[in-house]
Residue, then its C-alpha position, 0 to 999 in steps of 0.5 A: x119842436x119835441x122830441x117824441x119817445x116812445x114807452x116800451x109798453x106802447x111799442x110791444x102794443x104796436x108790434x102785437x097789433x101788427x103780428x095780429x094784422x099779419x099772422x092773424x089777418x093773413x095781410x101782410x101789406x095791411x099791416x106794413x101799412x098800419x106800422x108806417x101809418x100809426x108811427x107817421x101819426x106818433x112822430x107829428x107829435x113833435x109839432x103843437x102836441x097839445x092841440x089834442x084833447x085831454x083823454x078822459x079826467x086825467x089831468x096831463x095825458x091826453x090822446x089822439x084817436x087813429x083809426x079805430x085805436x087810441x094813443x095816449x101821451x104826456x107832454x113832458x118839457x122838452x119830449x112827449x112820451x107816448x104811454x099806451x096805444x090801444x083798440x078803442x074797443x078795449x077797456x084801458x082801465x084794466 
């Protein structure tokens, strides 16, 4: 089993997503539900985290696609790091 950490950047991109639900939206229940669910969906990481595919031609980060967002993440030996959660939508390349 690894142990899943959490890049700062991922977790400001989570807590954005979620204000934008909440504030934006006007759903506070949506977004209650979109932060326990997208973190359910980063702690299953710590088992089999390489049954997901690669993400794109990078050769050691690979992705899980939630919803309509995207978690990137590395394996490391004893730990997954999870680097960016995104909107699909968004060009990750910027």
């Amino acid at each position: 089993m690894y142990k899943v950490e959490i890049s700062m950047l991922a977790k400001e991109s989570i807590k954005s997503m979620g204000l934008y639900i909440r504030d934006v939206l006007k759903n506070s229940f949506a977004a209650n539900n979109f932060l326990t669910e997208i973190y359910n969906v980063i702690q299953d990481l710590c088992f089999m985290p390489n049954r997901y595919p690669l993400f794109n031609d990078f050769k050691d980060i690979r992705k899980i696609t939630y919803s309509n967002y995207v978690i990137t993440f590395k394996i490391l030996e004893t730990k997954v790091l999870v680097l960016r959660v995104f909107h699909s939508s968004t060009n990750y390349m910027k």
